[in-house]
C-alpha positions as a Markdown table, in Angstrom:
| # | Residue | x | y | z |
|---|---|---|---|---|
| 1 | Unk | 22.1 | 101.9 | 150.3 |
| 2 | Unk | 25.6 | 100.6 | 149.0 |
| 3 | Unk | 26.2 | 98.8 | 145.8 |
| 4 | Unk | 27.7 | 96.0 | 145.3 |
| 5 | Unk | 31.3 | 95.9 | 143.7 |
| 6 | Unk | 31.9 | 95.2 | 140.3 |
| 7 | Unk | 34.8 | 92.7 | 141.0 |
| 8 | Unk | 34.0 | 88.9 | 140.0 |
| 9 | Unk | 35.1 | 86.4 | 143.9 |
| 10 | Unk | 38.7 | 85.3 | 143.2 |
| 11 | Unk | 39.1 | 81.5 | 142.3 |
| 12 | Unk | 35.5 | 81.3 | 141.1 |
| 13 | Unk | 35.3 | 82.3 | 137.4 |
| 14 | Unk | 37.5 | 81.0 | 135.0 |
| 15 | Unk | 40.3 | 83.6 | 133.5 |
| 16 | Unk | 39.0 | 86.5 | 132.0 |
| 17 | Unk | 39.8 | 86.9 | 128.3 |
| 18 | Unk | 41.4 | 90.4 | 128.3 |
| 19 | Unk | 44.0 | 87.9 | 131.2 |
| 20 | Unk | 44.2 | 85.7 | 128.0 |
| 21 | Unk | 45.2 | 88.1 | 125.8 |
| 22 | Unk | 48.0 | 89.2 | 127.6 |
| 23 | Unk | 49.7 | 86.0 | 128.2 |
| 24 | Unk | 49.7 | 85.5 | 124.0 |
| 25 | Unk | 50.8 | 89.2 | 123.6 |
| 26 | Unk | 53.7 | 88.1 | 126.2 |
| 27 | Unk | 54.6 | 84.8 | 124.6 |
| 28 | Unk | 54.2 | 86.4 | 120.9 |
| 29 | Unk | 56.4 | 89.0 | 122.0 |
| 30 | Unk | 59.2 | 86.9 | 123.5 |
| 31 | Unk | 59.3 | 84.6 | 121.0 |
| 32 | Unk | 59.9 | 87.7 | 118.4 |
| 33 | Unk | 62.4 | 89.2 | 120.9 |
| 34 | Unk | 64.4 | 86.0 | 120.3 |
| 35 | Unk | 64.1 | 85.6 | 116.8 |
| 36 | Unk | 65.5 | 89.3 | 116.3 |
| 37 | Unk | 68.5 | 88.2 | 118.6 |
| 38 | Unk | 69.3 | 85.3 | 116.4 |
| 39 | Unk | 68.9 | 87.2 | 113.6 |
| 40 | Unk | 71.2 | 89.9 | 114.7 |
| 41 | Unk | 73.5 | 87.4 | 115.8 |
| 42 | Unk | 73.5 | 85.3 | 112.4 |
| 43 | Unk | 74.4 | 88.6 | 110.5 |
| 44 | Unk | 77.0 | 89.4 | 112.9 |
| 45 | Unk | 79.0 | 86.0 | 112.9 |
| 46 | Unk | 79.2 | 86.4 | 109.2 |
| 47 | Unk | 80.1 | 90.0 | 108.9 |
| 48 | Unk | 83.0 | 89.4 | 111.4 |
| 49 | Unk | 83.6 | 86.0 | 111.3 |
| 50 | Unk | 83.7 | 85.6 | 107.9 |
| 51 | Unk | 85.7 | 88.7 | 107.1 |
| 52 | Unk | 88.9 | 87.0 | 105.7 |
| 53 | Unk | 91.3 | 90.0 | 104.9 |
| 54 | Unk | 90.7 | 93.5 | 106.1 |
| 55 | Unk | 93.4 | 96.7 | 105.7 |
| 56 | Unk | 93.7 | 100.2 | 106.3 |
| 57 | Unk | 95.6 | 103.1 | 105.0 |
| 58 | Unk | 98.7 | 104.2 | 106.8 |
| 59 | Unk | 100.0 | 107.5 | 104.9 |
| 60 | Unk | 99.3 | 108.7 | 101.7 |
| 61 | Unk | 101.2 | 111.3 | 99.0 |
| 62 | Unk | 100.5 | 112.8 | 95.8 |
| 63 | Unk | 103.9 | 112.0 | 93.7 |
| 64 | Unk | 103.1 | 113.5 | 90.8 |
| 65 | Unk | 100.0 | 115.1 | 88.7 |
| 66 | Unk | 98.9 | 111.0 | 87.7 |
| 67 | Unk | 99.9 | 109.0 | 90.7 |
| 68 | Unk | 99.1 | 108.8 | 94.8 |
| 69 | Unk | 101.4 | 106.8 | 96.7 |
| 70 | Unk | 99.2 | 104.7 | 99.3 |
| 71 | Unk | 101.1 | 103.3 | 102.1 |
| 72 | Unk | 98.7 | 100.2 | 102.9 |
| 73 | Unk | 98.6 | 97.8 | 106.2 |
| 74 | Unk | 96.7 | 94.3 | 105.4 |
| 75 | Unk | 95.3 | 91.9 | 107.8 |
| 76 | Unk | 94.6 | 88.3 | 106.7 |
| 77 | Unk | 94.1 | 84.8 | 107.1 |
| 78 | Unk | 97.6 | 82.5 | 106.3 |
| 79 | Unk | 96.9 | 81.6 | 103.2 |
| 80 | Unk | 94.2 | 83.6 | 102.2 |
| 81 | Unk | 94.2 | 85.9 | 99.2 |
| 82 | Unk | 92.1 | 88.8 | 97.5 |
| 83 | Unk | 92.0 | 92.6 | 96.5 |
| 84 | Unk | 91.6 | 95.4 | 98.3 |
| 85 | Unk | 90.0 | 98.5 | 96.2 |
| 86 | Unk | 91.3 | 102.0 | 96.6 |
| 87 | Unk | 90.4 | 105.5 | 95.0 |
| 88 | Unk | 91.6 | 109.0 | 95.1 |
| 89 | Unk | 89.6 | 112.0 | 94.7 |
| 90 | Unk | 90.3 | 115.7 | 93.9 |
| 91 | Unk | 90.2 | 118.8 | 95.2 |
| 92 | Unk | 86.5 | 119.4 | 94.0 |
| 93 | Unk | 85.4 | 115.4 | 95.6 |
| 94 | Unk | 85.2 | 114.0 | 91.8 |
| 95 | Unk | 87.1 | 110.4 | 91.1 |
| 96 | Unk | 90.3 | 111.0 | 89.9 |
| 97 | Unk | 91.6 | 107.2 | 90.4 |
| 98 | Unk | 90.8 | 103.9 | 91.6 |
| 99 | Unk | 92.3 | 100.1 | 91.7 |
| 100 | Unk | 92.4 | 96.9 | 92.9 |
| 101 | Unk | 95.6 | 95.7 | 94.7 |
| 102 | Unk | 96.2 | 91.9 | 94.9 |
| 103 | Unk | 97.4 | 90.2 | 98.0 |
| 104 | Unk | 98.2 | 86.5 | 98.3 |
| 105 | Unk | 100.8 | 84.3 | 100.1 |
| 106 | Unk | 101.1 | 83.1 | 104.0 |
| 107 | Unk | 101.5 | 86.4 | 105.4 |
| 108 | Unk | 98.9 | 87.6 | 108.0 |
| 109 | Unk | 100.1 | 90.9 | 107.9 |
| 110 | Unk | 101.3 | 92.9 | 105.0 |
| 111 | Unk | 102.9 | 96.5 | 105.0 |
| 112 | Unk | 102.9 | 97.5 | 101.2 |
| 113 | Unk | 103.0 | 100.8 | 99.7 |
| 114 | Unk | 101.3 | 100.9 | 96.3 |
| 115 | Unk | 100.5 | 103.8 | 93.5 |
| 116 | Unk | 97.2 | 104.5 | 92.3 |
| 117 | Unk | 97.3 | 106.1 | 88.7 |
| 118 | Unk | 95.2 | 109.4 | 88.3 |
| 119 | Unk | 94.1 | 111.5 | 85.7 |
| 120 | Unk | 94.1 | 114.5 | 88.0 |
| 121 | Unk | 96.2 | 115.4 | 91.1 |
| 122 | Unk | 94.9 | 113.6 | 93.7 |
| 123 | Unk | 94.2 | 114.5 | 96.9 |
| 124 | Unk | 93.2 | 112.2 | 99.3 |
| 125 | Unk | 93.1 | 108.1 | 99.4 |
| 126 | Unk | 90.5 | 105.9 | 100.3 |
| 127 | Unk | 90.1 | 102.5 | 100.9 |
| 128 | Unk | 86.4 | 101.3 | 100.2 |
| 129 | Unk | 87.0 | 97.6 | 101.1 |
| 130 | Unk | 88.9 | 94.5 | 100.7 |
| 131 | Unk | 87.7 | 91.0 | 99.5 |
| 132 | Unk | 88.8 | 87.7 | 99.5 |
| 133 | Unk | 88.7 | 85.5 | 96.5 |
């Protein structure tokens, strides 16, 4: 004696809803999918896009016991003007110095070489970011 199979004919019953499910899982998830790549994309366009001056540091050298010469490049918009912040540390990583130098004018790309007063000899020089005002 066989049994009969446990399979529902095709085209007879409606969907099942376990079917259902998975089409709102799939439509839920694509629609998140998207939302995350707009998201990302918002935050991206303003991180870059909107980034108006940006720099580097070239060369650096400690002059003295209270100053570090900082050889800085700065990339920027004609016109546009702001700071760019930059700190030395010691031998030991503790804070010896740090400033803000000003940029303005038409330039788009300014060399400058700047000195960042310390209360210790300095060893190294960071830039931590530049702004526009």
């Amino acid at each position: 004696m066989s049994t009969a199979g446990t399979r529902l004919p095709e085209g007879r019953y409606a969907r099942s809803s376990d079917e259902r499910a998975d089409r709102k899982l799939k439509i839920a998830g694509a629609v998140l999918g998207a939302l995350l790549l707009a998201l990302m994309g918002y935050f991206a366009y303003h991180y870059v896009g909107q980034n108006k001056i940006s720099a580097e540091v070239i060369a650096f050298e400690a002059t003295s016991d209270s100053a570090v010469r900082v050889h800085l490049e700065v990339r920027k918009d004609s016109g546009t003007s702001g700071y760019c912040t930059v700190r030395s540390q010691a031998a030991d990583g503790a804070e010896v110095g740090r400033a803000d130098f000003r940029f303005s004018g038409s330039d788009t790309r300014i060399d400058e070489v700047v000195t960042l007063r310390t209360t210790a000899t300095g060893t190294t020089a960071e830039l931590l970011g530049c702004h526009a005002d």
